[in-house]
C-alpha positions in Angstrom: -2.1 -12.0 81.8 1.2 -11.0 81.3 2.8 -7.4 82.0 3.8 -5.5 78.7 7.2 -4.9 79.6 8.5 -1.3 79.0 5.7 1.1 78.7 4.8 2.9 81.6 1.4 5.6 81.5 2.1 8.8 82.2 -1.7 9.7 82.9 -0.9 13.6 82.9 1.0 14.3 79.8 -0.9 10.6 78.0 2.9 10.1 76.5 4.6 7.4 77.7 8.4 7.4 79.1 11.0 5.7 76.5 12.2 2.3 78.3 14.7 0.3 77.1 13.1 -2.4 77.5 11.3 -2.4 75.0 12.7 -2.5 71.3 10.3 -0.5 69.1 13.0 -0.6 66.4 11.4 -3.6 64.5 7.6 -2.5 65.3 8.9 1.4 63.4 10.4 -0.3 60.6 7.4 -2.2 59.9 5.1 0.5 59.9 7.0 1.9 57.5 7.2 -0.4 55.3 5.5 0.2 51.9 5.7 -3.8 50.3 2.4 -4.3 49.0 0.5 -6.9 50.7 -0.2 -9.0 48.0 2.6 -9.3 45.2 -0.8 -10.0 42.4 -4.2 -10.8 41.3 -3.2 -14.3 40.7 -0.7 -14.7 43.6 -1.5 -17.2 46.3 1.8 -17.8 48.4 0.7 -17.4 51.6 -3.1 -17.6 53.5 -2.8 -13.6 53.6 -3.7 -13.8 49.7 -6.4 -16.1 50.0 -9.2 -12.9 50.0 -7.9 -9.2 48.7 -10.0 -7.4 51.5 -10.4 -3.6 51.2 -7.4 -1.7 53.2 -6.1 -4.5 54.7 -3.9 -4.8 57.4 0.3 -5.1 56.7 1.3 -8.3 58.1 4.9 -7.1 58.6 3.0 -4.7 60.7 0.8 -6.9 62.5 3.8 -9.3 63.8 5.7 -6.9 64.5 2.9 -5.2 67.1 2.1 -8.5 68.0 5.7 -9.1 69.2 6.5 -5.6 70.7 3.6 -6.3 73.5 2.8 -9.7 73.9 4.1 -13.1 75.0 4.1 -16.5 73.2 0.7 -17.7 74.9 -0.7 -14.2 75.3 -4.0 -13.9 74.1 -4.7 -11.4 70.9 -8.3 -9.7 70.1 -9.0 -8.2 67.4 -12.9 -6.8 67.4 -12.9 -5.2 63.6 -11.1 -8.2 62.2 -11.9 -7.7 58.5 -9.5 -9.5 56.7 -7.7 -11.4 59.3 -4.4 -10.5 59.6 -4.3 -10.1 63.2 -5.5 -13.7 64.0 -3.2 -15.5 61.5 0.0 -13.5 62.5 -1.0 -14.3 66.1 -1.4 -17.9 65.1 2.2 -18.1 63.5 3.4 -15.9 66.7 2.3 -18.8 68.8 -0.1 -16.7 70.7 -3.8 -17.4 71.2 -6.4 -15.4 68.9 -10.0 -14.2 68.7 -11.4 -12.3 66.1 -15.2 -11.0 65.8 -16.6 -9.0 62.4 -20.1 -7.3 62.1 -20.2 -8.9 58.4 -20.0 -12.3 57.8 -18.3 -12.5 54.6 -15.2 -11.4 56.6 -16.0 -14.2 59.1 -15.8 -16.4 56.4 -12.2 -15.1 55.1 -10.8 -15.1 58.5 -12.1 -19.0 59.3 -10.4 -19.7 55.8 -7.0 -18.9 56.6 -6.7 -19.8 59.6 -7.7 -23.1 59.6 -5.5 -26.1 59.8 -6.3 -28.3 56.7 -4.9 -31.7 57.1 -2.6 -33.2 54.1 -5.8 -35.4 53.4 -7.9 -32.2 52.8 -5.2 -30.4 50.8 -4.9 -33.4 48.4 -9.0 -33.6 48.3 -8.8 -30.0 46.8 -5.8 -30.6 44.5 -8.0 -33.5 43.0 -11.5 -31.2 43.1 -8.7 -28.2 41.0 -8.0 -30.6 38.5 -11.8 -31.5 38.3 -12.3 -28.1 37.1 -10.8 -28.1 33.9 -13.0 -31.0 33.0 -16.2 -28.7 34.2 -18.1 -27.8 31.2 -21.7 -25.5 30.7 -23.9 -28.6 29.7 -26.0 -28.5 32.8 -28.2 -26.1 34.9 -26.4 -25.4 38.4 -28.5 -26.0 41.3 -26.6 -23.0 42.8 -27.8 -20.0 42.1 -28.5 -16.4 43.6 -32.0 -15.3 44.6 -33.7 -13.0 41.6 -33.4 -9.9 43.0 -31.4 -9.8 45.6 -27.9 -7.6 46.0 -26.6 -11.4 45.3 -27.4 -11.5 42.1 -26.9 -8.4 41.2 -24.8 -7.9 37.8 -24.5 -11.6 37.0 -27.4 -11.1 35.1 -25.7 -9.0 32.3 -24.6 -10.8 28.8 -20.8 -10.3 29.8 -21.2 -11.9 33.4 -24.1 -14.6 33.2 -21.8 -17.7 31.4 -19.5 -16.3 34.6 -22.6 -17.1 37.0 -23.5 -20.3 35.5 -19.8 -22.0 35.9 -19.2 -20.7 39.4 -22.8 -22.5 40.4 -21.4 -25.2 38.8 -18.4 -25.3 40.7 -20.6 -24.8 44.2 -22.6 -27.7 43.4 -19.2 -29.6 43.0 -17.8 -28.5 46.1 -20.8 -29.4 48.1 -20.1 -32.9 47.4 -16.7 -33.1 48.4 -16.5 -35.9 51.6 -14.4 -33.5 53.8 -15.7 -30.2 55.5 -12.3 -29.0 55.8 -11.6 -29.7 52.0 -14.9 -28.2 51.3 -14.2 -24.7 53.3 -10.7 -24.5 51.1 -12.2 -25.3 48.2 -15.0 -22.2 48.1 -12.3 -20.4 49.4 -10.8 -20.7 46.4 -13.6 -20.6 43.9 -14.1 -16.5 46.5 -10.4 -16.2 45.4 -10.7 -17.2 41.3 -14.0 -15.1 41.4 -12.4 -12.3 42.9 -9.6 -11.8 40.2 -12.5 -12.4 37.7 -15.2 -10.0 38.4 -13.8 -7.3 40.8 -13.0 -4.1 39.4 -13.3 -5.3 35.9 -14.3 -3.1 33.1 -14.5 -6.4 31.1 -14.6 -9.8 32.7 -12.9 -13.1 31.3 -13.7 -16.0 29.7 -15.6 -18.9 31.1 -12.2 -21.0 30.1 -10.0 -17.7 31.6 -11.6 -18.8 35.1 -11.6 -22.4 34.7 -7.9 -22.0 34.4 -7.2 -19.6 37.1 -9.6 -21.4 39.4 -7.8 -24.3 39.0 -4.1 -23.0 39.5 -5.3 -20.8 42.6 -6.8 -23.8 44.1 -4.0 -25.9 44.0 -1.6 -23.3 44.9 -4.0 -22.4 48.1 -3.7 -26.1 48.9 -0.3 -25.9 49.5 -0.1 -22.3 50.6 -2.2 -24.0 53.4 -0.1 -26.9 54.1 2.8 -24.6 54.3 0.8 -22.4 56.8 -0.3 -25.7 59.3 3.5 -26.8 59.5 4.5 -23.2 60.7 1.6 -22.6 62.7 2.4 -26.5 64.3 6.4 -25.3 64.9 6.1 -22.8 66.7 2.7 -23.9 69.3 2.4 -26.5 71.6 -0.3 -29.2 71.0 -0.1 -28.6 67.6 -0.9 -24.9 67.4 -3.8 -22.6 68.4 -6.8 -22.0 66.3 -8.4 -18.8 66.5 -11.6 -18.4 67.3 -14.0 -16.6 65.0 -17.4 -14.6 66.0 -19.5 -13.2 63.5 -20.6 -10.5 66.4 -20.8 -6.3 67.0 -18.2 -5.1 68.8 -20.7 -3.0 70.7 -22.0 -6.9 72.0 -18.8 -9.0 72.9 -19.6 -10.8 76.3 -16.9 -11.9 78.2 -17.2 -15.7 76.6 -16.5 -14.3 73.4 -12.7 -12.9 74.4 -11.8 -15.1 77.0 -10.0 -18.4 76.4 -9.6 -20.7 79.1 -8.7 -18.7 82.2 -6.7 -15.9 79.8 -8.1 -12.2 79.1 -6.7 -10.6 76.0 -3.1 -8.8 76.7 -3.0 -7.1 73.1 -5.6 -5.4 71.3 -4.8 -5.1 67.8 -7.5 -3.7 64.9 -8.0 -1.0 62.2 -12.1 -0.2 63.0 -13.6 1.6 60.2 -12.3 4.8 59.7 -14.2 8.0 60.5 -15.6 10.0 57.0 -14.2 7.3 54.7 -16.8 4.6 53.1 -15.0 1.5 51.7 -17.2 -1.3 49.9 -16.1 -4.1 52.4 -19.1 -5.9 51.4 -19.5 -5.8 47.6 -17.3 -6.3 44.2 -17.7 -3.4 42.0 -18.0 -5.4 37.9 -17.8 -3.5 34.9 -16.9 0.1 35.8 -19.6 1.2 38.8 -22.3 -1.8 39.1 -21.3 -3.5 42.3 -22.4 -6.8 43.3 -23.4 -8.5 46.6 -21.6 -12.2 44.9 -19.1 -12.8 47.3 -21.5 -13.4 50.2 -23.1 -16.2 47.7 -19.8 -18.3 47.0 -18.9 -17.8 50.2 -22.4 -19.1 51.3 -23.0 -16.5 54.4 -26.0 -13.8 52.9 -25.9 -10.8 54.5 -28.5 -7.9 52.9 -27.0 -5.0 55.1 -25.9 -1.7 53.0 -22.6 0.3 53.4 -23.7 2.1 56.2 -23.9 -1.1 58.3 -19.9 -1.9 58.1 -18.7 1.9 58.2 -20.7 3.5 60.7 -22.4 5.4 58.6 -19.2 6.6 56.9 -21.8 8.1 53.7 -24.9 8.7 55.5 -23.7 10.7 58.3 -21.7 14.0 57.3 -21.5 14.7 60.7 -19.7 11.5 61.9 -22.1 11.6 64.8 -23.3 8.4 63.9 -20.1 7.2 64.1 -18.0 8.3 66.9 -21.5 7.1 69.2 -20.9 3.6 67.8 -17.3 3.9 68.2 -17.9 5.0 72.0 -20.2 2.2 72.8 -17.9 -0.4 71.2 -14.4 0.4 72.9 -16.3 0.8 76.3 -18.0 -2.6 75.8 -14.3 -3.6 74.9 -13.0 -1.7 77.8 -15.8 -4.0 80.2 -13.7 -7.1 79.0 -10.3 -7.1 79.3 -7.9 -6.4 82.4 -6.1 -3.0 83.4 -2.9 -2.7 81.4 -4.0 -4.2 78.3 -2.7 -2.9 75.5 -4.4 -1.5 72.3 -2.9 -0.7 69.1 -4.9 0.7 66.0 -4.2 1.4 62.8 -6.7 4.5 62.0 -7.1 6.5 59.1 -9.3 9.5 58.5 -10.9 11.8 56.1 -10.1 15.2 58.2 -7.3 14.0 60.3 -7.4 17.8 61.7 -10.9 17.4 63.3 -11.5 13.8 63.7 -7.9 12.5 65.3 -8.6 14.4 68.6 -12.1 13.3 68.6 -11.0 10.3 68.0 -8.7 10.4 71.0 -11.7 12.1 73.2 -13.4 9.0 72.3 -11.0 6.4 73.4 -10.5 8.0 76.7 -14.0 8.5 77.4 -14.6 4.5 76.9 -10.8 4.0 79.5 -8.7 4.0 77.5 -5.2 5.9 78.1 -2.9 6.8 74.8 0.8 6.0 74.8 3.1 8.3 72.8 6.4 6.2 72.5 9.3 8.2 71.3 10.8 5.4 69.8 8.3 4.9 67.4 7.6 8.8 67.0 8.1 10.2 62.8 5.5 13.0 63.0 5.3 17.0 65.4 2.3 15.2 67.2 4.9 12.3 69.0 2.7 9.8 66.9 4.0 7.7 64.1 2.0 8.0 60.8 2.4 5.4 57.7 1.7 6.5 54.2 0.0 3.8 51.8 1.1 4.1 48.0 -1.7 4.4 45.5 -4.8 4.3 48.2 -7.2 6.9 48.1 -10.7 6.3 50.0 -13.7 7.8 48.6 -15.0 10.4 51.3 -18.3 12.9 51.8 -17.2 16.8 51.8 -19.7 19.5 51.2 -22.2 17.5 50.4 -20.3 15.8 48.0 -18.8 12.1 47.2 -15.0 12.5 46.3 -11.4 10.6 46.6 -9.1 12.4 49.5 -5.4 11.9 49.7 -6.0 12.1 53.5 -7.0 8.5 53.1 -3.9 7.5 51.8 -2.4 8.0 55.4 -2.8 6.0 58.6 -2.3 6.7 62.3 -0.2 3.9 64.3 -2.5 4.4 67.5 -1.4 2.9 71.1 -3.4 3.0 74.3 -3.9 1.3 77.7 -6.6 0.5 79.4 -6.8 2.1 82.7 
């Protein structure tokens, strides 16, 4: 493993001495920045926009960690890896990548974009797009969501149902494309189309309003990932890494999960769920408050867990005991794995920054891990840097009571060693 080159512990005070050496300039000016991730509903430029996942990561960000405190070659872990941003910025970075999710719906979004389609399975999918608009309601869709389950839920009302019926339609189609690769795109599309189509919808389209948006964004995905295999392939040796993927806890990664080949990961980079704040990671909310467990069906991974599973029992728990013990026994089982030195940088938000930041902090030194207050990257009286996020506003429990805080709408720009 590489040395990070610049920071140096100062295990009494937990700051770190300013080095130059290390050129933060970039990494502050990222966190900073307030570009939306996504530019649309409908956009599909890049593999970022292949899933909207809740609060996800900034890639400007994520690159711009990525390069402060690692080396092309390094490897990057990233144990809450939600939407994936962390493992395809490490990809383009030309640094080796694993990711692990307790829910595998975010498995799934991460193994879509950062696979390397070939031309062959890019043109497979442009043909399957085009297939689409021919796709008509005249048959009964072998593809369907179990009665009853969180699945199926509000598919079943008279706006959504025609919805239901064409996107089992289109699964049946994709499960007889000849290519596994050009299968993988193509649901990841028919995620994407459904996504703009029934999440956080008052009133959902048109059977014909999908077909037609389900077409473009597959097509526009295809080359989106074509685009994304010659970058990843320019700047890698032997043809660039893939990531690997673990639908796992972090409270269970074993040392075979992080390590690739001989290498230990250098650079820890996540957002974990944050403390107080529940986010539906796992369900699409259709029609004003009914949420839906349909994303887990196209995307063929069914889970059943509730919210509490994926935010430590964010809702459950007014407490946050719950939370900061899960949040102890993953960073220690973290700790267990890599080498002294590593580096970890979070990106944390938090319902009651006043109460939960420093037992946040207790927490990460309790599992061995050492923070490092850079003055470079310093905007705030505590010697952290803070990032404000326009327009988010997490729903958190206070008094008993379910209600939005603007504390949400700010995140904490973490960094710690291992000891």
């Amino acid at each position: 493993m590489l040395p990070v080159t610049g920071m140096t512990s100062a295990p009494e005070t937990g700051d770190a001495a300013e080095s130059p050496n290390l050129d933060l300039a970039e990494l502050g000016r990222a966190a900073l920045d307030t570009s939306y991730v996504s530019l649309g509903s409908r956009r599909t430029a890049s593999v970022h926009e292949f899933y909207r996942y809740p609060a996800r990561f900034s890639p400007t960000l994520a690159r711009a960690v990525i390069e402060a405190f690692s080396q092309p070659g390094d490897l990057v872990l990233d144990p809450f890896v939600g939407g994936g941003t962390t493992l395809v910025e490490a990809q383009l970075a030309g640094r080796r990548a694993v990711g692990a999710d307790i829910s595998s719906l975010a498995v799934f979004v991460s193994q879509t974009k950062t696979h390397l389609y070939s031309s062959g399975a890019c043109s497979l999918v442009r043909a399957w797009a085009r297939d689409v608009l021919g796709l008509r309601l005249d048959a009964s869709p072998a593809a369907a969501p179990s009665l009853g389950s969180t699945e199926a839920r509000g598919l079943a009302t008279p706006s959504a149902w025609r919805l239901r019926r064409f996107i089992g339609l289109c699964l049946d189609s994709i499960r007889r494309l000849p290519d596994p690769s050009a299968s993988l795109l193509a649901r990841a599309a028919l995620l994407r189309a459904s996504q703009w189509a029934l999440d956080m919808r008052e009133q959902v389209p048109s059977v014909s309003g999908l077909r037609e948006t389900l077409a473009a964004t597959a097509s526009a995905m295809a080359d989106a990932a074509e685009s994304h295999r010659q970058a990843v392939r320019a700047v890698a040796v032997g043809g660039g890494y893939r990531p690997k993927v673990l639908c796992r806890d972090a409270t269970a990664l074993a040392p075979e999960d992080v390590v690739v080949g001989a290498t230990t990961p250098a650079l820890i980079l996540t957002s974990p769920p944050y403390p107080g704040v529940y986010v539906n990671y796992h369900r699409w909310k259709i029609m004003g408050r009914k949420e839906t467990g349909a994303p887990f069906w196209i995307a063929d991974c069914p889970d059943g867990h509730g919210l509490a599973h994926y935010t430590m029992g964010a809702r459950a728990d007014h407490s946050g005991d719950r939370y900061f013990r899960t949040v102890l026994e993953a960073w220690s089982s973290i700790a267990g794995l890599v080498q002294s030195g590593a580096v970890v940088v979070q990106v944390i938000g938090f319902a009651n920054p006043g109460e939960q930041l420093s037992r946040y902090l207790a927490t990460m030194d309790a599992a061995g891990f050492t923070e490092e207050r850079l003055p470079q990257l310093s905007n705030a009286p505590d010697g952290r840097l803070w990032r404000g996020i326009p327009g988010r506003r997490w729903w958190v429990v206070s008094d008993g009571r379910a209600q939005s805080a603007s504390s949400t709408g700010r995140e904490a720009v973490l960094v710690h060693r291992k000891r």
